[in-house]
N, C-alpha and C positions, 0 to 999 in steps of 0.2 A: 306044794306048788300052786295051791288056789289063790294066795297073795297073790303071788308071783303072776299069775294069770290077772288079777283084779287092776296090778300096780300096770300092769302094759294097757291092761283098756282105758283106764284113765286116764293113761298119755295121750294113748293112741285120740281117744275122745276129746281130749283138751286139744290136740293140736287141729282136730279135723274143726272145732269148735273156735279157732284162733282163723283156720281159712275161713269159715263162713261168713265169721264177724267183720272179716276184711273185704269179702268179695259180694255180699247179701244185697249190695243196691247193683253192682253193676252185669254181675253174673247174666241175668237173666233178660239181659236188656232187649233183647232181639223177641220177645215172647209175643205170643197173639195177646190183647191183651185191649181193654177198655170197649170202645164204638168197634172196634173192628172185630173183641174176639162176641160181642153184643148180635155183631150183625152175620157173622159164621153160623153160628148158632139159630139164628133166625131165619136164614134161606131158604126158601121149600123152590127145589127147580132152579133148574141153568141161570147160572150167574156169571156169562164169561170175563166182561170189564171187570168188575167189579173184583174177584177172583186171581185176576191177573195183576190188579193195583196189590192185589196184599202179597202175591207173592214178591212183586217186585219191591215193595217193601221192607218185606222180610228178609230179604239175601242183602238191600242196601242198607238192614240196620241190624242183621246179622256181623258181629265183628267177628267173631270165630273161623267162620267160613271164609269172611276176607282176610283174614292173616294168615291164612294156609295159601289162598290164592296168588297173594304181597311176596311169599316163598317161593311159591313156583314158577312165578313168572322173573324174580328178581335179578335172576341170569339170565335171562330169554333176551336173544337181543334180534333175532329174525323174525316177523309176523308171522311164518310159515310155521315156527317152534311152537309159538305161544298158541296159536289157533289149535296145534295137537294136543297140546298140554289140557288146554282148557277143554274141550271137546271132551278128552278121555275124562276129565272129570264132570261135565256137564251130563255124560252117558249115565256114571255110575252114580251120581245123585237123583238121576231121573227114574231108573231103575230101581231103584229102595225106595222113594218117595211115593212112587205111583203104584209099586205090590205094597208096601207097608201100610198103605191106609186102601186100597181098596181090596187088599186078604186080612185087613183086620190084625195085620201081623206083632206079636205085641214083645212089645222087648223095655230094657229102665233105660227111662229116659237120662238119669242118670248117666251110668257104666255108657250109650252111645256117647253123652257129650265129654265125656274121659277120652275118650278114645280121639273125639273130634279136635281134642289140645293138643293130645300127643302126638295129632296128626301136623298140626304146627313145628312142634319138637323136632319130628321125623326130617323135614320140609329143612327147618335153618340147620339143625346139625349136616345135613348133607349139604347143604350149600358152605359151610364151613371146612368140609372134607373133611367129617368127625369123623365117616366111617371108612376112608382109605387111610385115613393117618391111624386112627385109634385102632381098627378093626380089622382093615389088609383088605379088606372088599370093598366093590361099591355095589349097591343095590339098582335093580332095573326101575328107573324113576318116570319110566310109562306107569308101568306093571302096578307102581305103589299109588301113583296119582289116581288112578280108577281106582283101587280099590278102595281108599280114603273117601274118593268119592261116594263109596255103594257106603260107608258109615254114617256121611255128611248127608244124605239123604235118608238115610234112618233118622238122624237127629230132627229132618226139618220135618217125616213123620207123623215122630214124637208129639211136633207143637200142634197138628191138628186132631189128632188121637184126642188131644186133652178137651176136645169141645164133642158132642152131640149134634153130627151132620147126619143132615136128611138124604135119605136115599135117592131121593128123586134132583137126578142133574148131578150126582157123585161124580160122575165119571168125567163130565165136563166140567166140573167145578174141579176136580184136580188135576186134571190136565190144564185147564185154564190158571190154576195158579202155579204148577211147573213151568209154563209157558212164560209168568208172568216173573218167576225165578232168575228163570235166563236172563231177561231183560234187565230185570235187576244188577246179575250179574257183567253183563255187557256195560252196563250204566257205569257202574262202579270199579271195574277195571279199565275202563277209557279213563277217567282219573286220574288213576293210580298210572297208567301206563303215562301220561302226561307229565307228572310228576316225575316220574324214574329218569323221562328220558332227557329232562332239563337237567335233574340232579348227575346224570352222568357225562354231562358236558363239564362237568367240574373234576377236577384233582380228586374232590375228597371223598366223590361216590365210592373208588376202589379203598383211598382209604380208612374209612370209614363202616367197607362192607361187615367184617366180620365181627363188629362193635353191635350192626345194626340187627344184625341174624343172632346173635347171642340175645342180646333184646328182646325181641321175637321168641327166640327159644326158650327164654324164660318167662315170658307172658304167657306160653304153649303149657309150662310146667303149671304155672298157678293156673290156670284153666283148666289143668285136669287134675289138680288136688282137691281144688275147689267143690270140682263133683262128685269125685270118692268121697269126700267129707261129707259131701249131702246125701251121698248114696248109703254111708254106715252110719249115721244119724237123725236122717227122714225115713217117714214110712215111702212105701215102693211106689210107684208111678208108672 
């Protein structure tokens, strides 16, 4: 059975080795990275502007984060919905993001942004009604927005994990770039909610929806092969 063991990791490896080669420029687009992840690194003491520009950054050139977001809000069509929606997940990424890096809390960066696709997946197959057609249930989609949240906030973490922050002003440096998050977020769902609500003055928003959520749902897929493929072929992180 040792072939037999060798011939599946060599698939298994070739294909994980087929997502990388596909995904290696753009996977990682949203990373601290150049003058900014230069200047992380370099901070001794309270940085709140500054802090708050990278967070709002990072959540505006986070695409992950907003394709999850583009799902949940996709059917929202009262501000009063969208504002819980968002809220419950603004809660649960503030909560991982602000214990994750100030307990030091350490998890692969990997296996979180797996999870941060399928959080996508989760998002259009329900809006598709994959899981009352396919499944016979439908799942409580507060319940799941937070806690997709409390992952999405492990993931953003993750990208500060990777640099050597100074103790002094931590706490206001990550609050200051959670803060800086939000706004991000806020920024980039004004947008997107702009866009939606022209696109649904048309015929084609309805029929086009379930084109556009499969879409989606398959961007969510390769988002998170992409990372198991990195996760069973790179060292740990």
């Amino acid at each position: 059975m040792n072939w037999f063991n060798q011939g599946q990791n060599l698939i298994l490896k070739a294909l994980a080795s087929g997502f990388l080669a596909l995904f290696a420029v753009s996977a990682f687009g949203h990373t601290i990275e150049g003058s900014d992840a230069s200047f992380v690194q370099g901070i001794d003491g309270p940085a709140v502007a500054p802090f708050m520009y990278l967070g709002a950054k990072h959540m505006v050139t986070g695409y992950d984060h907003l394709l999850f977001l583009v799902g949940v809000i996709f059917f929202l069509y009262r501000p009063k919905h969208i504002i819980q929606y968002v809220t419950l997940f603004a809660i649960g990424h503030s909560i991982t993001l602000l214990f994750g890096v100030l307990a030091d809390l350490q998890v692969n960066a990997y296996l979180i942004d797996a999870v941060i696709g399928l959080s996508i997946v989760y998002k259009a197959f329900e809006n598709i009604d994959g899981f009352k057609r396919l499944l016979g249930f439908e799942p409580n989609t507060k319940i799941a927005v937070f806690i997709f949240g409390l992952f999405h906030g492990l993931g953003l973490a993750t990208k500060l994990q990777e640099f050597t922050i100074s103790d002094n002003g931590l706490v206001t440096n990550i609050i200051s770039f959670n803060v800086g998050v939000e706004i991000g977020q806020i920024l980039a769902l004004s947008a997107v909610l702009i866009l939606l609500s022209v696109w649904r003055t048309k015929a084609s928003y309805l029929r086009h929806a379930f084109a556009t959520n499969t879409v989606l749902m398959t961007g969510g897929f390769l988002l998170a092969g992409y990372q198991l493929s990195a996760y069973l072929l790179l060292p740990s992180v």
